[in-house]
C-alpha positions in Angstrom: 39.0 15.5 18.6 35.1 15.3 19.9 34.7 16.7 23.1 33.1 13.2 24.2 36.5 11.6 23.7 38.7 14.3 25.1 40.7 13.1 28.3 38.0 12.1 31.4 38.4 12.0 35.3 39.5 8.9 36.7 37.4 8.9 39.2 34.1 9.5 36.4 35.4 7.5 34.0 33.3 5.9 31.5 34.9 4.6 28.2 38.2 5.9 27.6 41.3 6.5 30.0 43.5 9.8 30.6 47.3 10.6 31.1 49.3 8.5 34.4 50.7 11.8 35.6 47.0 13.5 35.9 45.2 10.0 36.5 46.2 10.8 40.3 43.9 13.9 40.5 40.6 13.1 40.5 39.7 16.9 40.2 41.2 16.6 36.9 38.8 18.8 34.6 38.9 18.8 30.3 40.1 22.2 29.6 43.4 21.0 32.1 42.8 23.0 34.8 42.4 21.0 38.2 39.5 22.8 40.6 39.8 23.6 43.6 36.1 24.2 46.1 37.7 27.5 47.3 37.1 29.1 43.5 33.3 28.6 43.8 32.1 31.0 45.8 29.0 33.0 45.9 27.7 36.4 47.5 25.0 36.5 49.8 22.7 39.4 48.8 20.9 42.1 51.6 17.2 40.8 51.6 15.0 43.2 49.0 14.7 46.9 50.7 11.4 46.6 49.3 10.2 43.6 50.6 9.0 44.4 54.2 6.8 47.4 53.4 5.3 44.5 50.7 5.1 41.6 53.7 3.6 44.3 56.1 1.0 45.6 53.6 -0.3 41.8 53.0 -0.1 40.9 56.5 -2.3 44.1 57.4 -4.9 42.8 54.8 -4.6 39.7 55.5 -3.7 38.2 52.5 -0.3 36.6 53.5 -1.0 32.8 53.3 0.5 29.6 54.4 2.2 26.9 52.4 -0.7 24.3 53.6 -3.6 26.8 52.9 -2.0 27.1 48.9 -2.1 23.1 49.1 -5.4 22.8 50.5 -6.8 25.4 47.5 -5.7 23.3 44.2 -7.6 24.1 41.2 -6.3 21.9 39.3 -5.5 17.6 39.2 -3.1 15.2 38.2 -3.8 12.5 35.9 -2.9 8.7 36.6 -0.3 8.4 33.5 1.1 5.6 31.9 4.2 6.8 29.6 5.6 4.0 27.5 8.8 5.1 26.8 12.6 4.2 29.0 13.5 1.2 30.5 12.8 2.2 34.1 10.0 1.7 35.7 8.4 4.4 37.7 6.3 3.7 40.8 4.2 6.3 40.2 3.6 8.8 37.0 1.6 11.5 37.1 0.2 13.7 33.8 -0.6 17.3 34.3 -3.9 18.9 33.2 -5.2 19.1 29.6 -4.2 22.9 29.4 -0.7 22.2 31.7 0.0 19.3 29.5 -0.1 20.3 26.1 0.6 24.1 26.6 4.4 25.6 24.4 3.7 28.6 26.6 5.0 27.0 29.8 8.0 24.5 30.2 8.3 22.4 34.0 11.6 21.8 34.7 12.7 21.8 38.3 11.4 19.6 41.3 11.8 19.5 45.0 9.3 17.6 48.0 8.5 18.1 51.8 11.1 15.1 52.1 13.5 18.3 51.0 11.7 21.1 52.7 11.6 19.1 56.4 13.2 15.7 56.9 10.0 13.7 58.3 9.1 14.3 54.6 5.6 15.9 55.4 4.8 19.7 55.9 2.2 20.1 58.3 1.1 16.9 57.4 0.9 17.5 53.7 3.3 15.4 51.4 3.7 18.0 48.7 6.0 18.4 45.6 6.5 21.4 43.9 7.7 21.9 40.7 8.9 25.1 38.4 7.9 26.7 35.2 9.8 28.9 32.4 7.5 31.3 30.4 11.0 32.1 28.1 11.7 35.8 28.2 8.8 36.7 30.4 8.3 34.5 33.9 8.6 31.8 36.1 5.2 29.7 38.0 6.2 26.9 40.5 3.5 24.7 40.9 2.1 23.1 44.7 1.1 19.6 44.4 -1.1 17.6 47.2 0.6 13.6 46.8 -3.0 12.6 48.7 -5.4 14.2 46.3 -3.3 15.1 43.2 -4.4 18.3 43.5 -2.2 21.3 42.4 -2.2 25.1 42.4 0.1 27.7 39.9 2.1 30.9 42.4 4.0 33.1 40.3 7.8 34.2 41.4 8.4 37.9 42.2 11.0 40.5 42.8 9.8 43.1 45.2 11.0 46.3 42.6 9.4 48.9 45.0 7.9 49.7 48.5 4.5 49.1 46.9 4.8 47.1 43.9 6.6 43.7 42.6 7.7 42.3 39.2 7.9 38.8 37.2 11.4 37.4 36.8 12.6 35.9 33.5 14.9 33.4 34.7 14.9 29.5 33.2 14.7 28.2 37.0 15.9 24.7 35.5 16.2 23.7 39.1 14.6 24.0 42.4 15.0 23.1 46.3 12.8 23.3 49.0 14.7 23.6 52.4 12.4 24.7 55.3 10.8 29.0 55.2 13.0 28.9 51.5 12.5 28.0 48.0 16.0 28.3 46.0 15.7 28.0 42.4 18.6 28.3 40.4 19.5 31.5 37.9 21.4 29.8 34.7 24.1 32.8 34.8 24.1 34.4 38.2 23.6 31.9 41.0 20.8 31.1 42.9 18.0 32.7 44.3 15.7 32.0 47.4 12.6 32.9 47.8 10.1 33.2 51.3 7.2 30.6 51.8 6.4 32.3 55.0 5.3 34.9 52.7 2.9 34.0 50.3 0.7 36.4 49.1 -3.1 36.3 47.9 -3.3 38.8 45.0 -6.3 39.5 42.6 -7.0 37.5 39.6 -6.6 39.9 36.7 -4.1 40.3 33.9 -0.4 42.0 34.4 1.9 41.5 37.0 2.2 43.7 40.0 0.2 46.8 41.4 -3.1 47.5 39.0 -3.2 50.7 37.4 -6.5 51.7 39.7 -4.3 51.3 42.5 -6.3 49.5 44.8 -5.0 46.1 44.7 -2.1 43.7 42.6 -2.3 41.0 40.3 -0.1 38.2 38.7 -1.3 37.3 35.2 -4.5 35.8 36.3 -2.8 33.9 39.6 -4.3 34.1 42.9 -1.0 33.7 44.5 2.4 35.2 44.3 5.8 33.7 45.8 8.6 36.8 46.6 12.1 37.0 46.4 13.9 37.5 49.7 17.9 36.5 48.7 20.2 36.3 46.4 23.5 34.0 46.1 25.5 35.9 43.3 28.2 34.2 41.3 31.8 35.4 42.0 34.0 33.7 39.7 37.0 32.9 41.5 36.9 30.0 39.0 39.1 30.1 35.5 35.5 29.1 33.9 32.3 30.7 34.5 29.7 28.3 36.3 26.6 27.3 34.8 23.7 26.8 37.6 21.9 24.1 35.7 19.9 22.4 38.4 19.8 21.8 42.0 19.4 19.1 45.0 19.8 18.8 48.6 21.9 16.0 50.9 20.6 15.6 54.4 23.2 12.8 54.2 26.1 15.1 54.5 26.9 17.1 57.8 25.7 19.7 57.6 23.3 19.5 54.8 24.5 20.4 51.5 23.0 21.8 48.1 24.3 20.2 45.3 24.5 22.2 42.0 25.4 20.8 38.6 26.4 21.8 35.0 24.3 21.5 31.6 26.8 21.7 28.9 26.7 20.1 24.6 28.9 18.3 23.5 31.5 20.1 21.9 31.0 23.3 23.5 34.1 25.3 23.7 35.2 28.6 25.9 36.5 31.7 25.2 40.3 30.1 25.0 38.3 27.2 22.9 39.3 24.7 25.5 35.9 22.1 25.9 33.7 23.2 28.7 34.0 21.8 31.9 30.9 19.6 33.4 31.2 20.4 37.0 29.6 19.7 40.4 29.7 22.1 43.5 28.1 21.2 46.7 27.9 24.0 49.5 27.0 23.5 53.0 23.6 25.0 54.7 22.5 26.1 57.9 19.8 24.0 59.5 18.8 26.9 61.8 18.4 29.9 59.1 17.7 27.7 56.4 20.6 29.4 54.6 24.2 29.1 53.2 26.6 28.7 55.1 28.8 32.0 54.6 32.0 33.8 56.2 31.4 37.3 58.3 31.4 39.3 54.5 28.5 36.6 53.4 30.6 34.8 51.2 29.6 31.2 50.6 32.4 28.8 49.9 31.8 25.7 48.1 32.3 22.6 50.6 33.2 20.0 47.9 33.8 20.7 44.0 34.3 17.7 40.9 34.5 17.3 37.4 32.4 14.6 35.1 32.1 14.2 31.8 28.3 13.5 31.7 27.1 15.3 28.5 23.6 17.3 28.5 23.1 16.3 32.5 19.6 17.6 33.6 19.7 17.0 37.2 21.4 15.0 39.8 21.1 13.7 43.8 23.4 12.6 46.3 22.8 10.3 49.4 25.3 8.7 51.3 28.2 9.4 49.1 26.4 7.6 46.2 25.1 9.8 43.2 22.3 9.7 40.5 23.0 11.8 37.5 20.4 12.3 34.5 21.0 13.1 30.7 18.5 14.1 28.3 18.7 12.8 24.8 15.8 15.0 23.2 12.8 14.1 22.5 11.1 10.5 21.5 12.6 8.1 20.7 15.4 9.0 22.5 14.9 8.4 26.0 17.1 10.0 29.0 20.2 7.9 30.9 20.7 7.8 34.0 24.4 7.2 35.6 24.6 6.0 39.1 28.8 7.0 40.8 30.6 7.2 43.5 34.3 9.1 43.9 37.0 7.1 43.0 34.7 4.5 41.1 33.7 4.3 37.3 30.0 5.4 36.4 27.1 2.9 35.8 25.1 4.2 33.2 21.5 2.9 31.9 20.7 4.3 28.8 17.2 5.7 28.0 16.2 5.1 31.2 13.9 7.7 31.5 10.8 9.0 28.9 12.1 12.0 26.8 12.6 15.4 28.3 13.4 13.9 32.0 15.0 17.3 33.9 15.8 18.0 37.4 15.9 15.3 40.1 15.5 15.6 43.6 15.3 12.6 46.1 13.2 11.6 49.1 15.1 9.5 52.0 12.0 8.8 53.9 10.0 6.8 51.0 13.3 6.1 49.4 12.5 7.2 46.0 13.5 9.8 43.8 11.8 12.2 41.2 11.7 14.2 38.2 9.5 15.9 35.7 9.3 15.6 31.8 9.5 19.0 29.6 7.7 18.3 26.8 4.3 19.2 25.7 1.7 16.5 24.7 4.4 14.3 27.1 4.7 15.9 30.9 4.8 13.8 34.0 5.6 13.5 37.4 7.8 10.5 37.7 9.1 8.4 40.9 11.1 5.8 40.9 12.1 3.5 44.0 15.9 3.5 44.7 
């Protein structure tokens, strides 16, 4: 049997109906295992022992810079795009660059806004998105975008790997939220990772990454500006499955505020046991004040709220007021993405190829009512919102 027509939630179902005696248990997941929050837990990491002599050193040289002075320095602009391919209709596209747009060296794939990072949707009077890179095997860029004049700068990520030097980090950061001082993106395998916009740091424009061999400054593969690690929310499985960290969104509906975290999984994608994969989503909760997860005395964090679907190939996903907008990709043209709009307890809307092809992560804003995401492939990359 295909793993599309295995048995489904009740409470996600789409087409086809499950068992009596499990249709009671909405947490009912494919490979028969009901989940419970409590297995989905994560480990809050010590910040990098490296990363204060690094902050101190760029502070003294004055070359630690502010979220609004990497805004104000865009080097590059946003084209006015008009993509003709899904049934929705976005309010506003935007096309990267010439070089951004057609490049196989770089893939975007995660997005987050100032609605995210403060909830009067501006930062310092900016209204910003930034969006994430893959350079596969190699690094990850997140790009700052100014919504008043289109303007956009590349930061590279970094892992402070010594008292006086940093690294790249090879992750596929297919998701990314913006939640005050913190930039989590999301580690396919491991968990998630934050990193600290109150350290930003100006770095010389030369090849390789980190301190350059003369020793008298660093550099970031040509970047003026590099983004460092400061914490690390490690994967313990407590679950029977391990957890894939696909993409990520934040609810300032729920109290507290939640991060929402979904699965990217094939269709008939097994497990060790060859049961079908679950399709999962997590939410855990965040502390306004730190700007971190919520976690026990040992720096646990406990997941708040945990479900199954049985959305195939889901890219992304928001939540607002118990209402959710889930995203699948469908490949490239002519198959456009779907979007599924559910609530628990309810049956899934879905419109199919509502999106272009190679719609990814989503992230909404409640001030302008609107939500967004970005489109992977080259010769075919925008910036898309769309009014709720």
């Amino acid at each position: 049997m295909r793993y599309s027509t295995i048995l489904q939630l009740s409470a996600t179902l789409l087409s086809f109906t499950i068992p009596s005696t499990l249709a009671a248990d909405s947490r009912y997941c494919m490979n028969k295992n009901v989940i419970k929050a409590k297995d989905f837990t994560l480990q809050e990491s010590a910040d990098s022992p490296h990363l204060a002599a690094l902050a101190k050193h760029f502070e003294s040289t004055g070359k630690n810079v502010s979220v609004t002075a990497v805004l104000n320095s865009g080097n590059r602009d946003l084209n006015k795009g008009h993509p003709s391919v899904g049934t929705g209709s976005p309010n506003e596209a935007w096309a990267w660059n010439s070089g951004d747009y057609k490049t196989t060296k770089w893939t975007p794939q995660g997005i987050t806004s100032s609605a995210d990072a403060l909830g009067t949707g501006k930062w310092n009077d900016h209204e910003a998105w930034i969006v994430s890179w893959y350079q596969k095997g190699d690094s990850v860029r997140v790009s700052f975008v100014d919504r008043k004049t289109h303007k956009y700068r590349h930061v590279l990520l970094v892992y402070p790997s010594a008292d006086d030097d940093f690294k790249s980090i090879a992750i596929h950061a297919g998701g990314i939220m913006w939640y005050g001082n913190l930039l989590y993106v999301v580690d396919t395998n491991n968990g998630i990772r934050a990193f600290d916009l109150d350290n930003i740091w100006e770095v010389e424009t030369a090849d390789g990454v980190g301190k350059m061999k003369d020793g008298k400054g660093y550099s970031a593969d040509g970047y003026q500006y590099v983004l460092p690690q400061v914490r690390w929310y490690k994967w313990t499985p407590g679950s029977k499955s391990p957890f894939r960290f696909s993409w990520i969104s934040l609810d300032r509906s729920d109290k507290p505020d939640t991060l929402l975290v979904g699965e990217f999984v094939r269709d008939g994608e097994v497990d060790t046991n060859k049961d079908p994969v679950p399709i999962r989503l997590v939410k855990y909760q965040l502390d306004s004040t730190t700007r971190r997860l919520r976690t026990d005395s040992n720096g646990l964090a406990t997941a708040s709220w945990a479900h199954c679907v049985d959305i195939l190939k889901m890219q992304g996903g928001v939540s607002y007021n118990g209402k959710f907008y889930l995203s699948r990709s469908n490949g490239r043209d002519p198959n456009a993405g779907d979007l599924f709009t559910w609530e628990e307890g309810k049956t899934a809307t879905k419109f199919t190829n509502w999106f272009m092809a190679g719609n990814e992560d989503l992230s909404y804003n409640p001030v302008r009512k609107e939500y967004y995401t970005v489109t992977e492939y080259d010769e075919g990359r925008f910036i898309l919102s769309y009014k709720v």
